[in-house]
C-alpha positions in Angstrom: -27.2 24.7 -9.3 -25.3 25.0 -6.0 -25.5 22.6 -3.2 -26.0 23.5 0.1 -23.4 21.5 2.4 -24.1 21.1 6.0 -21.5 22.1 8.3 -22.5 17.7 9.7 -21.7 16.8 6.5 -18.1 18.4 5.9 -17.4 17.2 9.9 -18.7 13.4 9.7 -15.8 13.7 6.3 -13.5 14.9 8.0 -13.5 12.4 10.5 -13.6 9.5 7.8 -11.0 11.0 5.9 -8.6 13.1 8.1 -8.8 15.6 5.6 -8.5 19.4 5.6 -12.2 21.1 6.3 -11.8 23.3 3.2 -10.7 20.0 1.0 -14.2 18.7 2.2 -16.1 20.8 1.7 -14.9 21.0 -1.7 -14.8 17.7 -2.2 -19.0 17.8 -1.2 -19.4 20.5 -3.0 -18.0 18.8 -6.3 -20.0 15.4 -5.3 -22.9 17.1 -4.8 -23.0 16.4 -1.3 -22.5 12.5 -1.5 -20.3 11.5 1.5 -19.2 8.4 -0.4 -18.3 9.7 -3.6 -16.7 12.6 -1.7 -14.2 10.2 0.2 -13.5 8.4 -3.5 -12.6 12.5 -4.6 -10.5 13.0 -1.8 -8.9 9.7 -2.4 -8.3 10.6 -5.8 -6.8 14.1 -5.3 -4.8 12.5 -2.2 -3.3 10.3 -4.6 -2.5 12.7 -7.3 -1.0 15.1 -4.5 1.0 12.2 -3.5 2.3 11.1 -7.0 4.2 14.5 -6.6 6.0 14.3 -3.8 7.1 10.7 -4.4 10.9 11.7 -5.9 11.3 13.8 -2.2 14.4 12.5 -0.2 13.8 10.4 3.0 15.9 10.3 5.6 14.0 10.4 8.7 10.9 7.9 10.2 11.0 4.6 12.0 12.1 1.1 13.4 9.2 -1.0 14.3 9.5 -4.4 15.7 6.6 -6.7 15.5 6.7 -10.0 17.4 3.4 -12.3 17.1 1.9 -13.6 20.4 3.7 -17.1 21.5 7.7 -15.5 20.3 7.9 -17.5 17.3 7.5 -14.6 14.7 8.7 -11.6 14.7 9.6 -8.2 12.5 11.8 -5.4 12.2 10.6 -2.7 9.8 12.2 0.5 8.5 9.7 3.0 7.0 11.0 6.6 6.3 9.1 9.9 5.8 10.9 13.4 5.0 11.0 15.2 8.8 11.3 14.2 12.2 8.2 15.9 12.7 5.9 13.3 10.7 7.6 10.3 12.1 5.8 11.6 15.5 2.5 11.5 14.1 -0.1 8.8 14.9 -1.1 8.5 11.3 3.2 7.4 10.9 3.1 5.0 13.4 0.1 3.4 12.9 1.3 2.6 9.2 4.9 1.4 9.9 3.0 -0.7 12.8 0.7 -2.3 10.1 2.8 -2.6 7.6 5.3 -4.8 10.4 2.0 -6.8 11.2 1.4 -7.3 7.2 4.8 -8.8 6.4 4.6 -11.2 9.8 1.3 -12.0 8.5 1.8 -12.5 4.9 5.6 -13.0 4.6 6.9 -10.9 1.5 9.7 -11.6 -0.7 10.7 -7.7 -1.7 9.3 -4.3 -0.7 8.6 -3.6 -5.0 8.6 -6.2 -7.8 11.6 -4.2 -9.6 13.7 -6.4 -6.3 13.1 -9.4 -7.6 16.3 -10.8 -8.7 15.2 -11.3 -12.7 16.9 -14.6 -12.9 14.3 -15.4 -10.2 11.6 -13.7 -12.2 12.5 -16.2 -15.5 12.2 -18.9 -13.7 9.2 -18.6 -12.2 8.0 -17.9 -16.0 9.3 -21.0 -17.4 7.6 -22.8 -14.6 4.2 -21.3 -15.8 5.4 -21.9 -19.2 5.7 -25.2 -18.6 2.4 -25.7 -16.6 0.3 -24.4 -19.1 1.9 -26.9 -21.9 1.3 -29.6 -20.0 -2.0 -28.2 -19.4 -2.0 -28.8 -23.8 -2.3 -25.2 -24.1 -2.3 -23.8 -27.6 1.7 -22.3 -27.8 -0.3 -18.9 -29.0 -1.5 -18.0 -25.2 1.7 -19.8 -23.3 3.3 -16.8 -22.6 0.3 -14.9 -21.7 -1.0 -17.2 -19.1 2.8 -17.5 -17.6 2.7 -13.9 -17.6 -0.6 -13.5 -16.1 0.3 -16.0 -13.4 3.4 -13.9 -12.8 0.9 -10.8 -11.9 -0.5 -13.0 -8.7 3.1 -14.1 -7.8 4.1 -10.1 -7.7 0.5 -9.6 -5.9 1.2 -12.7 -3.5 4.9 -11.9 -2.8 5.9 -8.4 -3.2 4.9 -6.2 -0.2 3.6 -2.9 -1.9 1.5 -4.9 -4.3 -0.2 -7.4 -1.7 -3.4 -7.0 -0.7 -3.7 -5.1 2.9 -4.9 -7.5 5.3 -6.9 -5.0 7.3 -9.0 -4.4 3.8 -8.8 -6.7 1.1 -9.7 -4.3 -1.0 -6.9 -1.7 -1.1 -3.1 -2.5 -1.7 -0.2 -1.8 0.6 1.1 0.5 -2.0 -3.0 2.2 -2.1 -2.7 2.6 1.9 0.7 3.9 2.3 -0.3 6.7 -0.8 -3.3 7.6 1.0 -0.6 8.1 3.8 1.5 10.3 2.0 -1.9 12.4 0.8 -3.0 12.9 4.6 0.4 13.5 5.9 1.6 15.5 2.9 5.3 14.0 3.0 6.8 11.3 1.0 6.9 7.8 2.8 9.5 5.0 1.5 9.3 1.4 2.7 13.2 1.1 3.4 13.9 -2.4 3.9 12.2 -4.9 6.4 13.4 -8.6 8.0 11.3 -11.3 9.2 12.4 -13.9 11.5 10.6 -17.3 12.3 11.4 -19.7 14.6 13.0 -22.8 13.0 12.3 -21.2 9.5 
């Protein structure tokens, strides 16, 4: 049974997704002309299309500086992409300048969890170790509650894995792949610095 799309249909997804007409179409096409599950198809193909080009060299992009209202806060970001080209775009700069405004706003410890010092890592473990035997948890599920509660720490203090404060409901690493799907380039979070007053 073929579905008939609406050229309304393909624009209105367009404009949600900033995807390419013919990859919404499709994507309607395959969804049977569900805008919703049609952005969730585009998402996942994005993502897929993006898993490629991850390995691809970056050596190009921006320096964003983020200072909070009142001077007491501030961030310098470096985000690179693969050509000068894309670090023009709006869709570019709009990420490195939310990605500046997430680390003032939820002050990261690393860009990835791999970062983390692993010394650091242990003892953060033996800390949750040690919680959940004074909580007289059973030895047997010890190390699996430290190692959950190391999961939050990573999802609490590691950039990529945080939750994105302009939609709780995507990660940092989610947003800057759906990035890479609509821009079509790899994007690398280089390294960032945040500064508060007194801190």
């Amino acid at each position: 049974m073929s579905v008939n799309i609406s050229a309304d249909a393909v624009k209105t997804l367009r404009e949600r997704t900033g995807a390419a007409m013919m990859d919404c179409k499709k994507a309607l096409v395959e969804t049977g002309g569900d805008i919703e599950k049609a952005i969730e198809w585009l998402r996942k193909k994005g993502a897929a299309s993006a898993e490629k080009k991850v390995g691809r060299t970056t050596n190009e992009g921006l320096i964003e500086a983020y200072i909070h209202p009142g001077s007491r806060l501030g961030v310098l970001i470096e985000v690179n992409c693969e050509t000068d080209f894309v670090a023009k775009t709006p869709d570019f700069r709009a990420l490195v300048k939310d990605l500046a405004m997430q680390i003032a706003a939820t002050s990261p410890r690393a860009i990835s969890r791999e970062e983390i010092p692993a010394d650091q890592v242990e003892k953060e473990l033996e800390i949750y170790r040690t919680q959940a035997r004074n909580e007289k948890k059973p030895e047997n599920v010890v190390e699996r509650i430290a190692q959950g509660k190391l999961e939050k720490f990573y999802q609490d203090f590691v950039l990529l894995e945080q939750s994105f404060i302009k939609d709780q409901n995507r990660s940092v690493k989610q947003v800057v792949t759906d990035v890479i799907a609509k821009l079509g380039e790899n994007i690398t979070v280089k390294r960032f610095v945040r500064f508060q007053l007194g801190a």
